[in-house]
VOBA-1610 file (N, C-alpha, C; in pm, whole numbers, padded with zeros to 5 digits, always signed):
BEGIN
Unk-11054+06150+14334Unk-11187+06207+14317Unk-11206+06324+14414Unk-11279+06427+14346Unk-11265+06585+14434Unk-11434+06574+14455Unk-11465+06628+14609Unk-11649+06623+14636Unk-11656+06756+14632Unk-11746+06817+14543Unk-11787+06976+14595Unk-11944+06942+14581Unk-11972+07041+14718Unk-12126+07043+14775Unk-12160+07135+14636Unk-12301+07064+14650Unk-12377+07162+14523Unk-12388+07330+14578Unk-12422+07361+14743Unk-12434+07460+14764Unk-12327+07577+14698Unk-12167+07526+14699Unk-12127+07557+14645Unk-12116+07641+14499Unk-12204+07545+14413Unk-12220+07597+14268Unk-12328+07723+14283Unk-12435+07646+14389Unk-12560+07774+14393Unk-12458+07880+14414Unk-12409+07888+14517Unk-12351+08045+14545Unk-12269+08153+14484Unk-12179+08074+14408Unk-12104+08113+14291Unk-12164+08177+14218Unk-12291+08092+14129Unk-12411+08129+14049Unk-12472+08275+14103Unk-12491+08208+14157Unk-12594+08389+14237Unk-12507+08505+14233Unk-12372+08461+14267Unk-12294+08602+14271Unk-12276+08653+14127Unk-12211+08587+14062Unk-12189+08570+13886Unk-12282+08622+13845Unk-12425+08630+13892Unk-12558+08627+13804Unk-12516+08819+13810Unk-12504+08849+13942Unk-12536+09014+13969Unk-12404+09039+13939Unk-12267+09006+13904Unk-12146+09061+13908Unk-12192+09020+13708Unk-12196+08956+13624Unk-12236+09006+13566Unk-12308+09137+13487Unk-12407+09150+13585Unk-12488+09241+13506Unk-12476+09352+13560Unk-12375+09357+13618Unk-12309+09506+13687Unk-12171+09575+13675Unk-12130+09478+13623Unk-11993+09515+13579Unk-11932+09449+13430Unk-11882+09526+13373Unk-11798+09486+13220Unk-11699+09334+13272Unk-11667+09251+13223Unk-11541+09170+13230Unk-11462+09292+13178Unk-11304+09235+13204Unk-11201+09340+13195Unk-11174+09340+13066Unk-11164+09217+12944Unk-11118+09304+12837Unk-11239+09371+12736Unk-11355+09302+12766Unk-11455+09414+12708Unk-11439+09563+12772Unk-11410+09569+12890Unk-11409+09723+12943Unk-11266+09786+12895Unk-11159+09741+12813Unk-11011+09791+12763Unk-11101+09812+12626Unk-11156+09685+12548Unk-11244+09735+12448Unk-11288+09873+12420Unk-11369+09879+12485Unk-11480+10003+12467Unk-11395+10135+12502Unk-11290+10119+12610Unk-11217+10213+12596Unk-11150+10258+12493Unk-11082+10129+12404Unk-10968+10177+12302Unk-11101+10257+12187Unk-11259+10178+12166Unk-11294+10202+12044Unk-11361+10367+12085Unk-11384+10387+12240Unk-11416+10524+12193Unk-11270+10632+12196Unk-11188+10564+12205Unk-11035+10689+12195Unk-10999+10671+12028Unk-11057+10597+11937Unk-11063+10555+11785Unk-11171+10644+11696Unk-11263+10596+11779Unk-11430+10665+11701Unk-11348+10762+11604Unk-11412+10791+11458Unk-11406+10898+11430Unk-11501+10970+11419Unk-11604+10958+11408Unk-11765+11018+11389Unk-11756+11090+11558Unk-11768+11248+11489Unk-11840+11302+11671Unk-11964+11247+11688Unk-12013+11193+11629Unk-12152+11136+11692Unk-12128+10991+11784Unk-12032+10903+11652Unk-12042+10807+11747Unk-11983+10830+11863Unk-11858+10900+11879Unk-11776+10888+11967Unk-11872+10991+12095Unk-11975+10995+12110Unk-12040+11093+12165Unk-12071+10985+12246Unk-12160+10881+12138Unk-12249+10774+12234Unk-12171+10679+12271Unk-12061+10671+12222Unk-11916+10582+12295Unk-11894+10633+12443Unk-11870+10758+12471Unk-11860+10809+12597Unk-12017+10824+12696Unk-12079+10788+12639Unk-12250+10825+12745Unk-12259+10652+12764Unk-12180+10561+12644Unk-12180+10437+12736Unk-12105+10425+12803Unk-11978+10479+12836Unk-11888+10510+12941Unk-11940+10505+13091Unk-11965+10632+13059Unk-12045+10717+13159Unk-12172+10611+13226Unk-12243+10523+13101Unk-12356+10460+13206Unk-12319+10324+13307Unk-12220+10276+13196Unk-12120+10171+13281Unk-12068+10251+13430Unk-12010+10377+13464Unk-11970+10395+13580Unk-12088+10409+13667Unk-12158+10478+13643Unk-12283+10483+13709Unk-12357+10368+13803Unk-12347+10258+13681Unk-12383+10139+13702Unk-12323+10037+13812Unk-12176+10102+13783Unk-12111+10045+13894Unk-12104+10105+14020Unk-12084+10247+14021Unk-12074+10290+14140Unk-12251+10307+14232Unk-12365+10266+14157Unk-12446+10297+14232Unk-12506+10148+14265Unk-12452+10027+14201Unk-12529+09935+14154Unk-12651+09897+14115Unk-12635+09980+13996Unk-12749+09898+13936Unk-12717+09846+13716Unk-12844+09783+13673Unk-12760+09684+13622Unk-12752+09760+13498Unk-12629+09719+13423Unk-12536+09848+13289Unk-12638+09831+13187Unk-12788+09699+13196Unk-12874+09709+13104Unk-12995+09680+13136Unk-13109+09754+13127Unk-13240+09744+13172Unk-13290+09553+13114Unk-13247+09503+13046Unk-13274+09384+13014Unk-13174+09303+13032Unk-13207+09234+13184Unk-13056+09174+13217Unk-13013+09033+13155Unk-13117+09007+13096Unk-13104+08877+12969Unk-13158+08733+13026Unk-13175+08634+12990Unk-13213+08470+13013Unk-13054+08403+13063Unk-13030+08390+13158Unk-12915+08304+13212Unk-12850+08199+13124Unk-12762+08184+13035Unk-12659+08099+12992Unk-12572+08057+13033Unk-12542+07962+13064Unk-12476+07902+13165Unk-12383+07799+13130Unk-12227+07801+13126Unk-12168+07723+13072Unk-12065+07658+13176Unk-12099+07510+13220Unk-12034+07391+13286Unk-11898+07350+13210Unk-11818+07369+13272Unk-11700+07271+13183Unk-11665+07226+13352Unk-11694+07093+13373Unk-11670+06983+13443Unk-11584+06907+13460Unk-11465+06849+13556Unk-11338+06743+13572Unk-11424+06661+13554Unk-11376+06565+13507Unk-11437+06387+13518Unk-11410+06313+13689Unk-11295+06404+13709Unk-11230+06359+13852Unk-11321+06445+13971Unk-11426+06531+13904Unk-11524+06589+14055Unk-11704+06502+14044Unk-11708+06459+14175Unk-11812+06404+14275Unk-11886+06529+14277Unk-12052+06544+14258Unk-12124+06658+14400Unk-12152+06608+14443Unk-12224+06639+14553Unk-12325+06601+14655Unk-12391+06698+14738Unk-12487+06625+14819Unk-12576+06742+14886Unk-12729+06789+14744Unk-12706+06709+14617Unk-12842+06734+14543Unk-12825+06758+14380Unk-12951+06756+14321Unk-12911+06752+14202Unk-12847+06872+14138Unk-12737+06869+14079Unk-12639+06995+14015Unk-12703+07066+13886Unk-12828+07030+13866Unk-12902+07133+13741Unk-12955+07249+13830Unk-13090+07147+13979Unk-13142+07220+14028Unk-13025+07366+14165Unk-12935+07324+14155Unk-12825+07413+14223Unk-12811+07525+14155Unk-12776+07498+13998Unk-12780+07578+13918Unk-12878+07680+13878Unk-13006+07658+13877Unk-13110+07719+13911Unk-13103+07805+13981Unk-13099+07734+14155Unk-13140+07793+14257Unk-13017+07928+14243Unk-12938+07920+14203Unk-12812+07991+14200Unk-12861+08126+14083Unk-12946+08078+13980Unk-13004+08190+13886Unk-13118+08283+13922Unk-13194+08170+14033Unk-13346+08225+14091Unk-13238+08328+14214Unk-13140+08315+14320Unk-13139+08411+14395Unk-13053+08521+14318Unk-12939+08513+14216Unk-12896+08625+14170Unk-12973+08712+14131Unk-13060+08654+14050Unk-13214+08730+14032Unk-13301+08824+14093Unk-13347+08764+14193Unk-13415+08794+14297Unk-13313+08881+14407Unk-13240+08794+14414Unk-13177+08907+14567Unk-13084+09055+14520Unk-13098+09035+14381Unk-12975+09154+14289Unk-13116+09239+14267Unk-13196+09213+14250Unk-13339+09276+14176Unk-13283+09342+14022Unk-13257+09223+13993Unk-13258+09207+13836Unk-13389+09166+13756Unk-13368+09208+13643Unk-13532+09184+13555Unk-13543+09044+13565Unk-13688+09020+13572Unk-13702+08876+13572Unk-13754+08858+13422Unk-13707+08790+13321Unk-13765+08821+13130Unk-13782+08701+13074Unk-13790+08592+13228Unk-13853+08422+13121Unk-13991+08395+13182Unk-14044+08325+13067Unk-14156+08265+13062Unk-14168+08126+13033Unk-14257+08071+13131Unk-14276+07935+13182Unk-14281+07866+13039Unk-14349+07924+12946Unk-14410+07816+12793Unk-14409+08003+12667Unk-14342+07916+12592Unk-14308+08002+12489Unk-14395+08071+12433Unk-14560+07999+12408Unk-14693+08072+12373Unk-14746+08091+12473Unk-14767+08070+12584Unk-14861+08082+12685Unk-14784+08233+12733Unk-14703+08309+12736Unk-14607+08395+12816Unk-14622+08435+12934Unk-14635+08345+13053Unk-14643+08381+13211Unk-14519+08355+13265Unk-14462+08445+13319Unk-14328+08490+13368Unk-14305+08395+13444Unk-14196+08339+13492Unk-14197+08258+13604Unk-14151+08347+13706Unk-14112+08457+13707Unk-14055+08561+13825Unk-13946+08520+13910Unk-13841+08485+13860Unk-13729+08447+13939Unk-13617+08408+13790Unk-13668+08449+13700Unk-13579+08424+13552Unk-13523+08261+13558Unk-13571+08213+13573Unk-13501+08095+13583Unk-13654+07992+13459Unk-13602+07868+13435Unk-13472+07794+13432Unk-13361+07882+13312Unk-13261+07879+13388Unk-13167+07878+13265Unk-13104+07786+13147Unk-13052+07858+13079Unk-13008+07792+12966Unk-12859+07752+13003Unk-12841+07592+13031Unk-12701+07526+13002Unk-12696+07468+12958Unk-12522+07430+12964Unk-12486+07367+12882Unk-12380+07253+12944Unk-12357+07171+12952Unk-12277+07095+13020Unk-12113+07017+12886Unk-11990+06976+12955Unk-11875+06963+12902Unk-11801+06882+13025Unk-11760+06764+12993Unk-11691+06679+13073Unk-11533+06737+12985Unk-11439+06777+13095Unk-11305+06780+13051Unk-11212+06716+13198Unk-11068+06678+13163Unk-11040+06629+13182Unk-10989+06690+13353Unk-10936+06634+13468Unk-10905+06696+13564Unk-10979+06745+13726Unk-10995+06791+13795Unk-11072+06789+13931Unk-11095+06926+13934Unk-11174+07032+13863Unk-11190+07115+13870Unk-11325+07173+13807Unk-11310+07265+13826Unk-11539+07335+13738Unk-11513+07458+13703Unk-11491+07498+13595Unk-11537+07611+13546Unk-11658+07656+13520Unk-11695+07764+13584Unk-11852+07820+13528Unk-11823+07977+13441Unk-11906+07948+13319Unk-11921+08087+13260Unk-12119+08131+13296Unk-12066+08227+13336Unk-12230+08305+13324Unk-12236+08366+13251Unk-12340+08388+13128Unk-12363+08447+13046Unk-12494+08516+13049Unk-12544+08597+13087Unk-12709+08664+13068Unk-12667+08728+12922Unk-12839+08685+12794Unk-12821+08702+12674Unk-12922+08802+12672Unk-12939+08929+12640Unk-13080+08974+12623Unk-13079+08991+12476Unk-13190+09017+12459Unk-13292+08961+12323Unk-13291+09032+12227Unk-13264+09172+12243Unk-13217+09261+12149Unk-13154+09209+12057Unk-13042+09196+12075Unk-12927+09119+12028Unk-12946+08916+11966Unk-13004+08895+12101Unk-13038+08764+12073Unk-13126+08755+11892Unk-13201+08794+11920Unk-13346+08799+11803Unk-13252+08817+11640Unk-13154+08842+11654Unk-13041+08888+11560Unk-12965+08774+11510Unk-12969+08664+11541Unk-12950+08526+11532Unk-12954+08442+11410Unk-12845+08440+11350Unk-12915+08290+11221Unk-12806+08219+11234Unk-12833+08125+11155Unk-12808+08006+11114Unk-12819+07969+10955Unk-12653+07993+10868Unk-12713+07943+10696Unk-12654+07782+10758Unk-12742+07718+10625Unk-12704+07576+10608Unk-12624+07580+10469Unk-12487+07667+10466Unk-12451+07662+10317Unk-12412+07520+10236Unk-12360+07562+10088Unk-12327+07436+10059Unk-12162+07401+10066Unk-12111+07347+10062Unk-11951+07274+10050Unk-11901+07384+09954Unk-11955+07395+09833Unk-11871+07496+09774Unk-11892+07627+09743Unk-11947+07695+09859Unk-11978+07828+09872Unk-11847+07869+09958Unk-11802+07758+10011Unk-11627+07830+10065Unk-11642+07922+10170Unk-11534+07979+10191Unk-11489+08064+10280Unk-11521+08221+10243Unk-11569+08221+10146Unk-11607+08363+10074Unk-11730+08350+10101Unk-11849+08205+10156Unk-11939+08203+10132Unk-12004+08272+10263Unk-11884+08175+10390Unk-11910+08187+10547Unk-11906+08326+10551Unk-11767+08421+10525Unk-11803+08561+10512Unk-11898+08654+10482Unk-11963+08605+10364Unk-12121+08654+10355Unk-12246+08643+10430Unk-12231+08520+10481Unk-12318+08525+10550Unk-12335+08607+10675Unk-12161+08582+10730Unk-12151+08672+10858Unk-12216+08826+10811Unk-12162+08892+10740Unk-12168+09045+10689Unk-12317+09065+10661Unk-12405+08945+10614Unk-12519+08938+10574Unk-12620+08970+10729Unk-12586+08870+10837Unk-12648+08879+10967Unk-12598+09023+11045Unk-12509+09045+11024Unk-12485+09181+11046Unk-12560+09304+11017Unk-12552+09295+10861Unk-12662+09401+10834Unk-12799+09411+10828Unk-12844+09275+10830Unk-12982+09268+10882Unk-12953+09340+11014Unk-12919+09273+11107Unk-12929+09343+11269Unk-12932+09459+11252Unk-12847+09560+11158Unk-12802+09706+11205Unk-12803+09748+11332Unk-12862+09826+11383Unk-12871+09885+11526Unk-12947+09831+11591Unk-13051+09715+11585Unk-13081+09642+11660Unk-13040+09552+11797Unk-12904+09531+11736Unk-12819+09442+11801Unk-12762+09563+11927Unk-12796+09658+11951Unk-12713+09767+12037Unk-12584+09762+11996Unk-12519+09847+11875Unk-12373+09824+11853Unk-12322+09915+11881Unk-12155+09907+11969Unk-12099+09868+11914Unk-12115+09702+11939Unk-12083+09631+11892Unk-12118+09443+11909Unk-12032+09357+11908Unk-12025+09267+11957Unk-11970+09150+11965Unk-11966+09035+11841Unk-11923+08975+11768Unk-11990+08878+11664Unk-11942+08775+11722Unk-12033+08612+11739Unk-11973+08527+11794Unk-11999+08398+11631Unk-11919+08369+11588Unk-11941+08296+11497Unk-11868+08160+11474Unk-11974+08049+11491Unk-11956+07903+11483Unk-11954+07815+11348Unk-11846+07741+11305Unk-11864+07714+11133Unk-11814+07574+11168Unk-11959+07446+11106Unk-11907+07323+11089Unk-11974+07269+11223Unk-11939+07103+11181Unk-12067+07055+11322Unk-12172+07010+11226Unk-12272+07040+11282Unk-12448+07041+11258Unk-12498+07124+11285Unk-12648+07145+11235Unk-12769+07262+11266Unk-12681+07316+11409Unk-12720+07270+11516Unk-12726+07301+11670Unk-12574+07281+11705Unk-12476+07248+11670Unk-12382+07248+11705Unk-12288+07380+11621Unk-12309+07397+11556Unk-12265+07553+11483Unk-12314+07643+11577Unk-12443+07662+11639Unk-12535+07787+11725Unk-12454+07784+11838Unk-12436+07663+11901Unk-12371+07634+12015Unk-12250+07705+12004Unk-12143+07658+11939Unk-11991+07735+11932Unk-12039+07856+11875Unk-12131+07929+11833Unk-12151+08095+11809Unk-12193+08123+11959Unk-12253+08103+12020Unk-12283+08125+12172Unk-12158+08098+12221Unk-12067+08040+12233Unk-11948+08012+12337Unk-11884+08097+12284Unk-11814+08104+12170Unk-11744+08237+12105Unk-11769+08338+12140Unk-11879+08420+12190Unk-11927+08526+12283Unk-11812+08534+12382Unk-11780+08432+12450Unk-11727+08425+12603Unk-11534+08457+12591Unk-11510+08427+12432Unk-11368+08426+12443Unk-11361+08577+12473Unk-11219+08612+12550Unk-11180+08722+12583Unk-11198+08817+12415Unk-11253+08918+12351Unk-11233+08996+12279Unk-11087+09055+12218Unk-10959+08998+12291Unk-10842+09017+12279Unk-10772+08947+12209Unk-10836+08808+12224Unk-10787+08680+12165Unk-10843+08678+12040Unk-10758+08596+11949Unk-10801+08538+11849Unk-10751+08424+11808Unk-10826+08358+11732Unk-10776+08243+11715Unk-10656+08137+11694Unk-10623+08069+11669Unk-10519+07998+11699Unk-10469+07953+11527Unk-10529+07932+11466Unk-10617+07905+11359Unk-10540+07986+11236Unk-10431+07999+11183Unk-10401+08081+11078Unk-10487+08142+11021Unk-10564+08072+10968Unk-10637+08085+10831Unk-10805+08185+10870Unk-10849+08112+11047Unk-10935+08192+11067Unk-10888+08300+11154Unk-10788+08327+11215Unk-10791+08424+11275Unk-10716+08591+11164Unk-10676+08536+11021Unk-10730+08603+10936Unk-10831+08663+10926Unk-10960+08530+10923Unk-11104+08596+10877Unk-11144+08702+10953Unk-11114+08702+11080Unk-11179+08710+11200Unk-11114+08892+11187Unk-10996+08876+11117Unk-10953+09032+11145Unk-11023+09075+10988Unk-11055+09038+10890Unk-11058+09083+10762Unk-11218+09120+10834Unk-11291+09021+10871Unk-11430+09021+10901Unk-11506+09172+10973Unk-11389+09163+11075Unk-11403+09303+11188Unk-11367+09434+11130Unk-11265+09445+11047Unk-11253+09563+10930Unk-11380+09552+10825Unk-11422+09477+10816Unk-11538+09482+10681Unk-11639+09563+10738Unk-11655+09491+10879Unk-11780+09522+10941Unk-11829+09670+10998Unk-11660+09705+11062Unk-11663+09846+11078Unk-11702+09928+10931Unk-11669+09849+10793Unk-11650+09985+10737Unk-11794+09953+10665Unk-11917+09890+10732Unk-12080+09916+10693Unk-12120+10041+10722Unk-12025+10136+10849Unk-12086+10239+10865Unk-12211+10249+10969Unk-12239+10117+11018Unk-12350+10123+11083Unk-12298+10205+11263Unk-12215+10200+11284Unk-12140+10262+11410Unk-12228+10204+11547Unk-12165+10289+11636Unk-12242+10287+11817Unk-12380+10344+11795Unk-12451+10263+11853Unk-12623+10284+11838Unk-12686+10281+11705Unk-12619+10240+11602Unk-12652+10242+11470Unk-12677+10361+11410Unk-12606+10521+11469Unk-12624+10592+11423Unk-12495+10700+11349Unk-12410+10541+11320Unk-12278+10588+11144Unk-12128+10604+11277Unk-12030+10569+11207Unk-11923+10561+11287Unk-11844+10459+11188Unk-11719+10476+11264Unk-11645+10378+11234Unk-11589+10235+11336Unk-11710+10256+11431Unk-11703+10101+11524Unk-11876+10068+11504Unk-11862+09989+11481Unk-11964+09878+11476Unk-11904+09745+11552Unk-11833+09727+11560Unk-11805+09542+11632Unk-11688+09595+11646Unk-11674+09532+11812Unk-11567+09540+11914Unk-11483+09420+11850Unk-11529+09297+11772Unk-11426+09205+11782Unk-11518+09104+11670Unk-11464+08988+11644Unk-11540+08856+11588Unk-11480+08779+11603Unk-11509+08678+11692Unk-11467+08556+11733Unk-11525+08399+11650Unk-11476+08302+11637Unk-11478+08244+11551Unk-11450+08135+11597Unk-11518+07991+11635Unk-11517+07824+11625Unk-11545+07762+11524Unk-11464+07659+11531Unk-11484+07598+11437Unk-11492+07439+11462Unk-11578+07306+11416Unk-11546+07187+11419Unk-11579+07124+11313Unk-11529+06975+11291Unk-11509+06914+11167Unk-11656+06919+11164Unk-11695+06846+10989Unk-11821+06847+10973Unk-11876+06765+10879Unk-11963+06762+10804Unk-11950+06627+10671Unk-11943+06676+10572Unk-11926+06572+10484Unk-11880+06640+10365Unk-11973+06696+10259Unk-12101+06679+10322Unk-12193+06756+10278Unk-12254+06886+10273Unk-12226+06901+10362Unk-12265+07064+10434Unk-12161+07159+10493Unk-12185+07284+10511Unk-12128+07394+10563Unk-12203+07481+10667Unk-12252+07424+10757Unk-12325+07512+10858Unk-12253+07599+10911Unk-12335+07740+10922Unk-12234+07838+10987Unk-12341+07926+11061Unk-12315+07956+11171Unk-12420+08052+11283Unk-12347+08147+11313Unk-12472+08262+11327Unk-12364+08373+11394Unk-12466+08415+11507Unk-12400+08461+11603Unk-12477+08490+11761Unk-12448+08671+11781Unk-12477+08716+11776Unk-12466+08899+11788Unk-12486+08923+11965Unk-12383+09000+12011Unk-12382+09021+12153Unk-12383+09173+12131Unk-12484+09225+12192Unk-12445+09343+12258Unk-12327+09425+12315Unk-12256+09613+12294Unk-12175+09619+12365Unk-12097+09556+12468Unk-12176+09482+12615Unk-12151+09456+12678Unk-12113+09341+12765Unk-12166+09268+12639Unk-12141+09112+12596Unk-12082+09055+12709Unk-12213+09060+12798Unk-12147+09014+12967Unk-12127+08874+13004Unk-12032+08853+13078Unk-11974+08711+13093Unk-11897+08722+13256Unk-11924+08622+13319Unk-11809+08642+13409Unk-11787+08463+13424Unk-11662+08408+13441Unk-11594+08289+13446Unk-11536+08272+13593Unk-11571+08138+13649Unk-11491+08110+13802Unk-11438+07999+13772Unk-11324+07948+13841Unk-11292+07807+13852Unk-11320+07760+14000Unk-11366+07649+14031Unk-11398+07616+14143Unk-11272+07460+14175
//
């Protein structure tokens, strides 16, 4: 059995929160490189390079690569073989979202009660998620989601025999609703199978896989390339104003499901589809 102090997690958290929202992970930043040396539209490839340009900025002056630094997502994958101590490991987690927050002077963009809308000013609580796996170790993903993108969100409940031609539609379908909403170029994170909430879930984690990777999956890591050619060729481009990049990538989970249904979610990330991962 391994003990890690909760202070621990706070601190991690806090750093993650502002190294996030200040810097690209590395293969989204090879991303955006290859798609603006691709662009063919001088337009897009215009606003391909001014997001360049705001990413360095961002880094070299620190401040954050998006005026809406998003609601904290927060993903636990836990040893069975680690102990904390020193307090409860939600409220660590928190405290770890309230100082990245606060001490980064990042936007604060949650509210205490969904109708009432009074800020709580420290962005917190966040959104996690917790995962017992096997071993003495903690992975944390930080994810800040902003809403742009978020609001871009569905969920079909298809049927069994709408197939794999069906899941594709739908993806292409949430897509073009978003158009330039979503700030593209974009991310697609797409979850198929499960239930209602367990499809949304693996479209949110799919966000986090490296953009390089693809699936393991014959059959979907097909889709996943047929999907990302389709999508580019909507035409909707960088900033939604025509190109031939629209989506950096489409990532794709999948789990068994019943034999009744076909749930499939898709989660739309922004260019910058920020994430940063520690192992502790």
């Amino acid at each position: 059995m391994r003990t890690i102090h909760v202070d621990t997690i706070t601190e991690n958290i806090r750093e993650m929160c502002i190294e996030a929202n200040h810097f690209l992970s590395p293969d989204m930043k090879v991303a955006l490189q290859h798609a603006t040396a691709c662009e063919e539209a001088p337009l897009g490839k215009r606003i391909l390079q001014q997001l360049q340009e705001n990413l360095q900025i961002a880094g070299e002056d620190m401040i954050p690569i998006c005026q809406d630094t998003g609601m904290a997502v927060i993903f636990m994958e836990i040893g069975q073989e680690v102990h904390f101590e020193g307090g409860y490991l939600e409220d660590a987690i928190n405290e770890g979202v309230r100082r990245g927050y606060v001490e980064g002077y990042l936007r604060k963009s949650v509210v205490k009660d969904p109708l009432i809308r009074e800020n709580t000013k420290d962005n917190t609580p966040a959104i996690i998620h917790y995962e017992m796996v096997p071993g003495d170790e903690v992975r944390i993903t930080v994810a800040p989601k902003g809403f742009g993108s978020e609001n871009m969100s569905r969920v079909f409940m298809l049927k069994p025999a709408d197939g794999i031609e069906g899941v594709k539609e739908a993806v292409l379908t949430a897509v073009r609703d978003a158009g330039p909403n979503a700030c593209p170029p974009m991310v697609v994170g797409v979850g198929i199978g499960g239930t209602f909430e367990k499809c949304a879930l693996m479209a949110k984690r799919a966000l986090t896989r490296p953009v390089d990777e693809r699936s393991m999956i014959p059959y979907i890591k097909e889709m996943e390339e047929e999907l990302l050619e389709k999508i580019n060729n909507t035409g909707i481009g960088p900033g939604g104003l025509g190109g031939t990049t629209t989506a950096l990538a489409v990532n794709v989970l999948t789990y068994p499901t019943h034999i009744a249904g076909l749930p499939v979610a898709v989660n739309i990330c922004c260019h910058v589809n920020r994430h940063a991962v520690r192992v502790i």
